[in-house]
N, C-alpha and C positions, 0 to 999 in steps of 0.2 A: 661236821668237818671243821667247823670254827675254833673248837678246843685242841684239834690235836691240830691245825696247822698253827695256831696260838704257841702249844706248849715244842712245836720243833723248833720255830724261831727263839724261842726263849733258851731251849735245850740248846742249842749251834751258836746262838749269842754267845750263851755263858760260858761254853766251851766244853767240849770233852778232850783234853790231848796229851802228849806223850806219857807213855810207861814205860818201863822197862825192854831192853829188848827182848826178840827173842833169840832162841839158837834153834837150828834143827839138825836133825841127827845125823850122822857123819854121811850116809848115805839114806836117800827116801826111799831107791829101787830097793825090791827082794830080788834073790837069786832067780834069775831063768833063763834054761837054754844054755849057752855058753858063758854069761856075765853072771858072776856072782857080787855087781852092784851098779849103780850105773851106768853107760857109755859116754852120758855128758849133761852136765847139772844145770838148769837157768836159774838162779837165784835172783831172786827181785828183792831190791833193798829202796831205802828213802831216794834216793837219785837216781835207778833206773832198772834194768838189767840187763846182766850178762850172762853167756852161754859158755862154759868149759869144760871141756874132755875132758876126764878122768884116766883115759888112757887103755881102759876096758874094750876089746873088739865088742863086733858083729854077736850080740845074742844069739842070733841061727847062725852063727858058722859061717857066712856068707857079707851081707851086704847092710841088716837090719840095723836100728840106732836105740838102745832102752835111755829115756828120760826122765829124767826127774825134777823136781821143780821144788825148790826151798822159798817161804815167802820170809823172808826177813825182815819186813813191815814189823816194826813194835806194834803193841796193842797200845790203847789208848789208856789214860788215867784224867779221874775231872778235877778242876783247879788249878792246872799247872799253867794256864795261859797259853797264847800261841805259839804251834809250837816252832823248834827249828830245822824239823825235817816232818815229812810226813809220817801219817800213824795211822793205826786200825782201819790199815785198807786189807779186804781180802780180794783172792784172785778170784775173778770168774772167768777171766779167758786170755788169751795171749795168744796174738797176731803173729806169725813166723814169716819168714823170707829165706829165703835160699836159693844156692846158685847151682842147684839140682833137686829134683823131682822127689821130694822127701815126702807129696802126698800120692804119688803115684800107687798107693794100696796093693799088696799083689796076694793079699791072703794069708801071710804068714805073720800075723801080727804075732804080742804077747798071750795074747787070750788061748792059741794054739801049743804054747808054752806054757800052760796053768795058770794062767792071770786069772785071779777071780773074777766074775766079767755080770753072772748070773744076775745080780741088781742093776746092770746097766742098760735099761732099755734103749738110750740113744743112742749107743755106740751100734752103726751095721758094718764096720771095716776090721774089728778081729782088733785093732792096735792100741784101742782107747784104756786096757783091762778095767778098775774097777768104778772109774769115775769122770774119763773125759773122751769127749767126742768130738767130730771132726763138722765146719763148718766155714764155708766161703773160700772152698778151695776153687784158686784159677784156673785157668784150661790148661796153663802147661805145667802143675801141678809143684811148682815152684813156692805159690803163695797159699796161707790158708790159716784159718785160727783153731786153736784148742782150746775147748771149752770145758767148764771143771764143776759137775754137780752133785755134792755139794762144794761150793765156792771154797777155797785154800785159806785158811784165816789164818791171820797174823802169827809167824811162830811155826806152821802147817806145813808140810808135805806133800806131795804124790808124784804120780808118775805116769807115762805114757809111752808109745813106741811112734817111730817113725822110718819111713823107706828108708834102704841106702845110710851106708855108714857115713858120717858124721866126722869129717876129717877135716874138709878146706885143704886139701895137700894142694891142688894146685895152684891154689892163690896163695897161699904161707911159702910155698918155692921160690914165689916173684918178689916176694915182701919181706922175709925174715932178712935179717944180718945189713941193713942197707940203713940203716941211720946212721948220722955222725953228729957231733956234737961239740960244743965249744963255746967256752967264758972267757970273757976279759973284762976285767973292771966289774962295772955294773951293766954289761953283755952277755946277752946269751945266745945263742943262734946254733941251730939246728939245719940239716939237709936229708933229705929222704930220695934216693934215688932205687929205683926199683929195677929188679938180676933180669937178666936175658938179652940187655941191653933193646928193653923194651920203652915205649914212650912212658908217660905217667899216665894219658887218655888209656893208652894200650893193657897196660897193668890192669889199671881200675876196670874194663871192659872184661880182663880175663876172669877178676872176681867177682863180677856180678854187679859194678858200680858203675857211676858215670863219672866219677871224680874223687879225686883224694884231696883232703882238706886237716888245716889240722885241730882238734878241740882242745881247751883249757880252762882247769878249772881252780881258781883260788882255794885252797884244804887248809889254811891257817892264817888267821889275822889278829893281833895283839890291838887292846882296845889303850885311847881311842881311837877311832879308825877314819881318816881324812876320805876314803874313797864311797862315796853315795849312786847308787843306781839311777840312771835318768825317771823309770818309771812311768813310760809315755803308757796314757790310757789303762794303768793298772797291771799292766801285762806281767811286771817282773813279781809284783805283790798287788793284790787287787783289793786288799783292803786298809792299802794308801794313797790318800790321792797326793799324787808329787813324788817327790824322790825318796829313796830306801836310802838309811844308812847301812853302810854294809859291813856290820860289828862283829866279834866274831863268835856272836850266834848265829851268822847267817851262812856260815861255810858248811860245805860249800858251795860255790856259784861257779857258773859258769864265767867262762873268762873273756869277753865281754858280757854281761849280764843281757837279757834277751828283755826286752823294752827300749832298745833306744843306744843301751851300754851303760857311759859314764856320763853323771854330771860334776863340770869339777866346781868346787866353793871355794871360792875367798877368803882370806884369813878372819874378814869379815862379815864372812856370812852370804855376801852377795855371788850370785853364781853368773859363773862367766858362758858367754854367747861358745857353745861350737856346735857341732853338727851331730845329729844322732848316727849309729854305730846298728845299722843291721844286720849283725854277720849272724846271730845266734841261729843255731847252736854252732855254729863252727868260727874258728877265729878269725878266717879271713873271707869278708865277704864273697860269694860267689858270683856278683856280676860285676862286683868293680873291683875287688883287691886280689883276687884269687890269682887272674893271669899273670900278674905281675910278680906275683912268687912261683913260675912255672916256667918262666923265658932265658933261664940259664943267667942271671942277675944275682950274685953275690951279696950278701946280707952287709951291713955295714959292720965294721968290728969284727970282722968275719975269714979266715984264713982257709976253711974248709972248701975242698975241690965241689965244681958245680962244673953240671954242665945243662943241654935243651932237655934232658930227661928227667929234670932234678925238681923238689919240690921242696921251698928252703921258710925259713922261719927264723925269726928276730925279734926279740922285747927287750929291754931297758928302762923297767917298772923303777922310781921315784916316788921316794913316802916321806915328805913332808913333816910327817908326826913322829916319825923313830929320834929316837936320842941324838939331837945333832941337825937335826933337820931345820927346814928353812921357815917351820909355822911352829915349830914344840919351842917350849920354855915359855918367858915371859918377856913381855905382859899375852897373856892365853890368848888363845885365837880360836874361833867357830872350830873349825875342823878338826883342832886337837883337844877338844873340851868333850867330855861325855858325861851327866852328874849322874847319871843311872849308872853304868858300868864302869864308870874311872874317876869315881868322884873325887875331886881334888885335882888329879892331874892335867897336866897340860902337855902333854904328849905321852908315845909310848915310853913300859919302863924298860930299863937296859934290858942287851942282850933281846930284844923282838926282833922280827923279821917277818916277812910274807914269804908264805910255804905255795909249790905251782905242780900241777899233775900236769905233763902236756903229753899227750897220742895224734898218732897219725889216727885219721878217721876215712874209712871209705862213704861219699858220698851218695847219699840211694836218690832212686829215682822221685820220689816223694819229698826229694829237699830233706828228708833225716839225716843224721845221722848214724853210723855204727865203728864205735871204738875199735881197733883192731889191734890193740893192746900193745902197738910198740911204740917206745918213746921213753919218757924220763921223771923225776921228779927232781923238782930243785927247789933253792928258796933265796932271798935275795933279801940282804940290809942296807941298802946301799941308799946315803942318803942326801943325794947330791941333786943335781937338775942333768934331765933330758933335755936336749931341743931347748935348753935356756930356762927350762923351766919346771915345777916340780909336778911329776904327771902319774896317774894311774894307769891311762888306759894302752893298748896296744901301740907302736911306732914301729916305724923304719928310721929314727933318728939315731946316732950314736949319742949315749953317756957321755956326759959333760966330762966327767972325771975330776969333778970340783966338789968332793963329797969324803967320805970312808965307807967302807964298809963295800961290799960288790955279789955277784950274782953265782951261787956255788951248787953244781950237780949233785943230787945225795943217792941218787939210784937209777940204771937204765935198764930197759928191758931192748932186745935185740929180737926176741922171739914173739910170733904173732901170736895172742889167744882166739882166733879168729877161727870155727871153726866151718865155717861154711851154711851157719844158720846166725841167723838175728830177729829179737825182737822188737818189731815195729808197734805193736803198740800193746798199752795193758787195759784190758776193759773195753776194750772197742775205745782207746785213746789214747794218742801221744802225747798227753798233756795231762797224765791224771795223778800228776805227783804236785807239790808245792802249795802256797797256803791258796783258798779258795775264797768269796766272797757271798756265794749261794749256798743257801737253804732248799730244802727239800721237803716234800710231806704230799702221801698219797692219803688217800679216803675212796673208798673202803681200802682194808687192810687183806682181801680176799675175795679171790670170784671161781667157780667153778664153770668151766665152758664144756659144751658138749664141741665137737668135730667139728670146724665147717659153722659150729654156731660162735656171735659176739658178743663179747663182755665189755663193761666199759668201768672203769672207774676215771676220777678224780685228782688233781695233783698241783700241788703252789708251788712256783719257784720266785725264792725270796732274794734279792742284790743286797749285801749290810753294806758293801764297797761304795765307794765314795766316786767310783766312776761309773757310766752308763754301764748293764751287761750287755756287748755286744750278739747279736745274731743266737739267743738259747732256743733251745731243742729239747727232745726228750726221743732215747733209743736206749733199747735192750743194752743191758752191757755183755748179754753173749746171745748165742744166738740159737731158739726155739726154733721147733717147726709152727710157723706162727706168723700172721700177717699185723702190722702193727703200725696204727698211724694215731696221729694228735691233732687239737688244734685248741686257739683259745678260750676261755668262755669269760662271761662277765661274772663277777665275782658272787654277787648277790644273787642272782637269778639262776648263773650256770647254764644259760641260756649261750651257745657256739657264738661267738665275734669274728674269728679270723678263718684265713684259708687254709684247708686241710697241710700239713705236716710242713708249714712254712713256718720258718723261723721268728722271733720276735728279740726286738730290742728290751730292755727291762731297765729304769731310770733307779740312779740313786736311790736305794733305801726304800725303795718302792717295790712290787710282788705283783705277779703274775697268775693266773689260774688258767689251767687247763682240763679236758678232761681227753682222753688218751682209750685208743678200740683195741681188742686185743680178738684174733681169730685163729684158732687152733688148726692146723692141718691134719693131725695127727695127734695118738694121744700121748699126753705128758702128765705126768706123776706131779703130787704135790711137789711144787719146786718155787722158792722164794726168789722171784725174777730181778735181779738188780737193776736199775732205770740209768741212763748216764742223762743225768740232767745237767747239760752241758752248755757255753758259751763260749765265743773264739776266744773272748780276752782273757778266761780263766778257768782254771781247772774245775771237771763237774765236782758235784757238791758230794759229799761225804755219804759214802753209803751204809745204813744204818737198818739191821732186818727191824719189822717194824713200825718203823718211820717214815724211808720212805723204799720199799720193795713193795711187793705184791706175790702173796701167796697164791697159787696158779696154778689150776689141775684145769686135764683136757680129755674128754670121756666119750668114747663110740658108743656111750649110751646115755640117756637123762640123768641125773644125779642131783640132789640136793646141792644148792647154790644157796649158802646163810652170809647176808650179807649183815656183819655186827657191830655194833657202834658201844664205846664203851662213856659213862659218867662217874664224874669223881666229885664229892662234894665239894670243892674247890672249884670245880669247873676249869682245872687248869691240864689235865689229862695225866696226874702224876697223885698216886696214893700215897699217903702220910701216915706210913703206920706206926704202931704205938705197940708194947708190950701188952695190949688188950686188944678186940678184931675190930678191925678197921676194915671196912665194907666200901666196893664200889658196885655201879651197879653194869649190867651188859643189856642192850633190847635189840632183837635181831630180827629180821625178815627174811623167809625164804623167796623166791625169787626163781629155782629152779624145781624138782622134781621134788614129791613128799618122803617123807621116810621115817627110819627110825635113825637119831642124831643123839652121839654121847657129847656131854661139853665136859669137859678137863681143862687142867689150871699146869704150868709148866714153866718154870724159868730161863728157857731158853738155853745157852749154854753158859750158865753162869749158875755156880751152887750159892743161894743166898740165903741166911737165915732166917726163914720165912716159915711158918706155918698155912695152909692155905685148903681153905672148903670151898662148896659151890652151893647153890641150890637151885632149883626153880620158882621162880616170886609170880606171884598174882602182879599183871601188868597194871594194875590197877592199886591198888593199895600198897605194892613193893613189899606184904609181908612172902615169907617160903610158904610154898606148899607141897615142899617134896622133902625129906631129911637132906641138913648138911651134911656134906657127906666130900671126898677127893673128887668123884663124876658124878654126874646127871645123866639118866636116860632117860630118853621123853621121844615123843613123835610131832615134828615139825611138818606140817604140812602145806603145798603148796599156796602162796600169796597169804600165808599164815603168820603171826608177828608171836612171837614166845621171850622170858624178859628170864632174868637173872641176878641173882646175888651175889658175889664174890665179896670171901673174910678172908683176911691176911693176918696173922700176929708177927712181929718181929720180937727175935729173941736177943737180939745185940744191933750194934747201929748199923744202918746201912748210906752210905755216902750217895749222894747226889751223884749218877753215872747214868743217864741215859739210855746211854747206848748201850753201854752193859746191863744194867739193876732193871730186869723187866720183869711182869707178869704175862703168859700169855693166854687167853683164853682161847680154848680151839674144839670144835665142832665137826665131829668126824662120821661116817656114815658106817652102816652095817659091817662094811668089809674091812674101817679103821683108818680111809682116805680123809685127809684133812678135807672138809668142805666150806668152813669158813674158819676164822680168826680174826681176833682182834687181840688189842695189848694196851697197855698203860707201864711208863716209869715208874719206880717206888723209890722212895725214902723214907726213913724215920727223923722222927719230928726233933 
């Protein structure tokens, strides 16, 4: 266990991140029934996602929704440092909300339609066709997740069905055509008043919310950049302790940034006393600013009709560092100095500006979130003083108007994208985008349960962040028929320390062990279970098949359980191969039912220049005593220990990629069911 939590914290130190994006094809649905392509797409990208009609009816003629899901998650690349949006996440599940009965099942899925379905044993509702099932749906069948096996990797596709068309008409009737908008100087200010001469509680009520609020998000910032994240507790970035500067690799952010907001600095350096900013994710707090833009109160700088129905918005953003500003030029000051991204300058260079996405947002019952797509974009050079003084963060003050430059609309949208579903959360979490400060790593890499019976493995979770991890856990990130609890153990012994599935704090730079029960209800196919090793203050850790999942079959009868532990002469859990065979070795323990067990070698989903044998070695000397060969058949029999050789050659370089560049070793039984694995990184020397 020591080597491979060893080589995760090394691998996640050194970093795997951003690649290339991907694209996905113009539609993932096949034709069925009435649609010959989707009825409405969720595309999940580095910042969140959204759901959009295609404009495609009812598959059956009637009432049904065909969906589809594009993950536009880049894949990951190693050495490029950390990165500026998220990367090589795939989907295993996504949490829905709607403001009707979209699980309400009635038997007319896609499956009924030709959906290929025949590999899906977890699907029993007809709707999931070939790869996702249905899981934690509410009683009034409003809420519920879809889960996706195999997981949607970065780049990926698929598709599913759901009750009831997928329109939102009656909430798009109350909401479409009702913003207004309006600049002056360095003002901007907006009103949202919602049709039927309905209240704003009454609106939001009829869409499924409790409140309309509005979100925004910085989308462009010219370096150097005066505006720093407060940063309380790590929240906005968790592996800095103290404030973010927020350059523009970090766009975008939300508009106050979620930690705190703004910290603002002195031309000096020294940061000035104000009060943290809890509105995120929405711009105006909900227990103290919100009412006050909801009581028929005209924005300052503001000519647009209001009235007690109306829901109105104001900023007058001041940057300090644009050409002209009150801290650029000389002699340099902190805030407009950057020698990594603006070496030499002392402010920004002509012609910058800060670019703004702002949407109305219906507020859910969970305190989320959900964009509903109307509203604007603008962008603002205006480089004078609000309120007396030069500021980033959100006001109700008017522009000084002792500046140049001012705040200019570049695009509205009037119509809702809102289609009467949203995603609440991805992976069993609201929070699983942005940089992260935990490490992960299970041991063993694979358990076979029988029904009814428990498995247990092993699992570290590592903090690099320089703040405490608050409250981490460990849960499925979709969801098995399977009962599943954790708790802590002592590191050395693995001997239990804490109380069953209670959460724990995790100190700076310090690591946690657990070991984690896993009980089958029902049986489940070899399926690599994603963990959300997760903490409030920061997004769970990276999931990596491998590293830290668990392979996991669930059998109504005995089965061989090979539980395999891999060594590398390095002792580091990463083979160094060479254009001649570079051998590690495998020692395994069955643990479950005897049998007859093939071992095979497999790179995962990555083609790598690998040449790759196996054999079976005397556990005792580590010579073969079986021909190299691609497989091994042998008979492993119960509480039985059997060892292994694995030779790799490489034929051209292979770079340092973790996540990607694996070997896997895998142990499969008479009928071809994985029953154990294990794995090791590779590189050439």
């Amino acid at each position: 266990m020591r080597s491979k939590l060893g080589f995760g914290a090394a691998f996640l130190l050194g970093g795997t991140f951003l690649a290339g994006a991907a694209s996905a094809q113009t539609s993932p649905c096949p034709a069925f029934g009435s649609d010959t392509a989707c009825g409405a797409i969720i595309t999940v990208t580095p910042t969140g996602a959204t759901v959009m009609q295609t404009g495609m009816g009812p598959y059956d003629g009637s009432d049904d929704t065909l969906i589809g899901v594009a993950n536009m998650i880049p894949a990951c690349s190693a050495g490029a440092g950390p990165p500026p949006s998220a990367c090589g996440i795939s989907i295993y599940s996504l949490d829905l909300t709607s403001s009707t009965n979209i699980f309400a099942f009635e038997g007319d899925g896609i499956d009924t339609f030709g959906a290929p379905s025949n590999a899906n044993a977890m699907d029993n509702t007809g709707y999931g066709g070939p790869h996702a099932y249905f899981t934690n749906i509410s009683t009034d069948k409003m809420k519920g997740r879809v889960n996706f096996i195999p997981p949607i990797p970065p780049g990926g596709t698929d598709y599913f069905s759901l009750e009831n068309a997928l329109n939102g008409t009656a909430c798009t009737n109350l909401i479409n055509n009702s913003l207004q908008k309006q600049t002056s100087g360095g003002n901007i200010c907006a009103t949202f008043t919602p049709n039927q001469n309905l209240t704003i509680k009454q609106a939001a009520a009829a869409c499924g919310f409790k409140d309309f609020n509005w979100i925004q998000q910085i989308t462009k910032k010219f370096d150097p950049s005066a505006a720093f994240a407060r940063n309380t507790n790590g929240v906005f970035d968790p592996r800095i302790n103290g404030p973010v500067r927020l350059t523009s690799q970090r766009v975008p952010w939300s508009d106050p940034p979620q930690g705190g907001g703004y910290l603002k600095i002195n031309g000096d350096g020294s940061v000035q006393t104000s009060t943290p900013d809890n509105s995120y994710p929405f711009y105006y707090d909900q227990n103290t600013e919100l009412a006050g833009h909801e009581n028929g109160t005209k924005p300052v700088a503001c000519t647009l009709t209001v009235s007690g129905n109306t829901l109105t918005f104001h900023d007058a953003p001041a940057d300090p560092c644009l050409p002209g500003g009150f801290l650029a030029g000389n002699p340099p000051t902190v805030p407009c100095t950057d020698a990594a991204l603006a070496p030499g300058a002392t402010g920004e260079p002509s012609g910058s500006f800060s670019a703004y996405q702002t949407h109305v947002a219906g507020v859910n019952s969970d305190g989320t979130a959900t964009d509903l797509g109307i509203g604007f974009t603008w962008k603002s050079d205006y480089d004078g003083t609000t309120g007396g003084a030069t500021i980033i963060p959100k006001t109700d003050l008017p522009a000084d108007g002792n500046g140049t430059g001012g705040a200019t609309i570049t695009s509205v949208s009037q119509i809702s994208t809102y289609t009467g579903v949203s995603v609440s959360a991805i992976n069993g979490s609201n929070n699983v985008f942005g940089p992260t400060s935990l490490l992960a790593a299970v041991l063993p890499e694979s358990r076979s349960a029988q029904v009814n019976g428990t498995v247990t493995a092993f699992a570290t979770i590592i903090n690099t962040g320089p703040n405490a991890a608050t409250s981490c856990s460990i849960a499925p990130a979709s969801s098995l028929p399977l009962a599943f609890h954790y708790s802590t153990t002592n590191p050395t012994t693995n001997q239990v320390t804490g109380t069953l599935d209670t959460p724990v704090d995790i100190a700076s730079g310090a690591s946690q062990s657990f070991v984690f029960a896993i009980t089958p209800s029902a049986a489940i196919a070899p399926t690599d279970v994603a963990l959300n090793f997760a903490c409030t203050n920061t997004p769970p850790a990276a999931v990596v098949v491998g590293l830290d999942t668990l392979l996991l079959s669930g059998s109504t009868s005995p089965t061989p359980d090979v539980v395999a532990l891999v060594a590398t002469i390095k002792s580091d859990g990463i083979l160094h191969a060479t254009a001649a065979q570079s051998p590690f070795a495998v020692a395994t323990f069955n643990v479950g039912a005897g049998g007859a067990i093939t071992a095979a070698l497999n790179t995962g989903k990555a083609t790598l220049p690998l040449t790759l044998a196996i054999c079976q070695t005397d556990p005792v000397s580590g010579q073969c005593i079986s021909p190299i060969a691609a497989n091994v058949m042998t008979t492993i029999n119960t509480n039985a220990t059997s060892t292994f050789g694995v030779f790799a050659t490489a034929s051209t370089a292979i770079p340092f990629d973790p996540a990607n560049s694996r070997i896997f070793v895998t142990f499969s039984d008479a009928g071809g069911a994985v029953r154990g694995e294990t794995s090791v990184a590779v590189e050439t020397q």
